[in-house]
C-alpha positions in Angstrom: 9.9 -41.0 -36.2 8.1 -37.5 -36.4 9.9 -34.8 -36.6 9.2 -33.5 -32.6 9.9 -36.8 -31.3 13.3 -36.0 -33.2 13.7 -32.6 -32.1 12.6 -34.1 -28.3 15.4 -36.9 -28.2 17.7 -34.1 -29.4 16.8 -31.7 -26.4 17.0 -35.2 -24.2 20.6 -35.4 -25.3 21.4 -32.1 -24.9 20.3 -32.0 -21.5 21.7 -35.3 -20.6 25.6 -34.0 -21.8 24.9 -30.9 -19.6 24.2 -32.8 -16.2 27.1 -32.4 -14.0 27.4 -36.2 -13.7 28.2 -36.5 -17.2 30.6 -33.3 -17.3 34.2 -33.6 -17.3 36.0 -31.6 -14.6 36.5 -28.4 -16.0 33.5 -28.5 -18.0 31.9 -29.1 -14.0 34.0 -26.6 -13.3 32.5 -24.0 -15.6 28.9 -25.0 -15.0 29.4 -24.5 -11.2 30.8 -21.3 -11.8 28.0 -20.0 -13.8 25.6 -21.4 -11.3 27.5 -19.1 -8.4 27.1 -16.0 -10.9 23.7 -16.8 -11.4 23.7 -17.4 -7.3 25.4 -14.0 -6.8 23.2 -12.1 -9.5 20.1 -13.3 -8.0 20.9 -12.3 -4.8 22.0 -8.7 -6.3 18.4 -8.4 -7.9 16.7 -10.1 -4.5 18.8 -6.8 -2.8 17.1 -4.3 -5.3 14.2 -5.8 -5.5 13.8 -5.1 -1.3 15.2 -1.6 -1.7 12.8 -1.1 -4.2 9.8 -2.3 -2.4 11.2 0.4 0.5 11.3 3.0 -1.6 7.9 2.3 -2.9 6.4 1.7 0.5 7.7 5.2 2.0 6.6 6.8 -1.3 2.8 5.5 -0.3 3.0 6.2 2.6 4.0 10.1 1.4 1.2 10.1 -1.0 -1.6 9.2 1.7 0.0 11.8 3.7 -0.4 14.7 1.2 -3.8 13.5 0.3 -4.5 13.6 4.1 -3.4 16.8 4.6 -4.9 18.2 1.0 -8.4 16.8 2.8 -7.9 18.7 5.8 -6.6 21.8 3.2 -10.3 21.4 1.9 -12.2 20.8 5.1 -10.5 23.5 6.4 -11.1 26.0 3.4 -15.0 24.1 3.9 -15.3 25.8 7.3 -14.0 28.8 6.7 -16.3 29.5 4.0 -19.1 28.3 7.0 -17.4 30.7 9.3 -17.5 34.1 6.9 -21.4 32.6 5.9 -22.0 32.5 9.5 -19.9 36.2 10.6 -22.3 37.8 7.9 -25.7 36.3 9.1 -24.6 37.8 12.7 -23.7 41.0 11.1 -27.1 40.8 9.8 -28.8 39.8 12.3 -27.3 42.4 14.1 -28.2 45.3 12.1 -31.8 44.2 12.1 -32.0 44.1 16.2 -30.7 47.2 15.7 -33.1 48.1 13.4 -35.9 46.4 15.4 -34.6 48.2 18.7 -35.0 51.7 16.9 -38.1 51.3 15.9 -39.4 49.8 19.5 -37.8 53.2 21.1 -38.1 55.5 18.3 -41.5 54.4 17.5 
């Protein structure tokens, strides 16, 4: 035989004195109680794994919001800026009716 299909049967073996079938009781016993930790520790991680995805959920949901509001931070700070632009051109515009006006009655 080659050396895999050696190292094959031996796995086969292996696993073939591990099935419960084959097990005596305690050694049944054993293997059933490390299939209920392995139950019980799964579950566990399941339980974290949900919490986790919670947490990460509310945490997007947190990061939209603050980008939201930094986009209404800048669209706000945009029309202020258009605001004071706009305040000055009536200032000006003012002061040049005025000086219009002057010049229509003055002149």
């Amino acid at each position: 035989k080659l050396a895999h299909d050696k190292q094959f049967s031996s796995f086969e073996k292996k696993v073939s004195e591990n099935q419960p079938s084959k097990m005596k009781g305690t050694e049944v016993s054993k293997y059933e109680q490390a299939a209920e930790k392995l139950r019980v520790e799964n579950e566990s991680l399941q339980e974290k794994l949900r919490e986790i995805s919670k947490e990460n959920t509310k945490l997007h949901e947190k990061i939209s919001k603050i980008h939201d509001e930094n986009d209404s931070f800048a669209q706000t700070s945009v029309l202020r800026a258009r605001n004071d632009m706009l305040n000055q051109e009536v200032v000006n515009l003012t002061d040049r009716i005025r000086a219009l006006e002057k010049e229509v009655i003055g002149g």
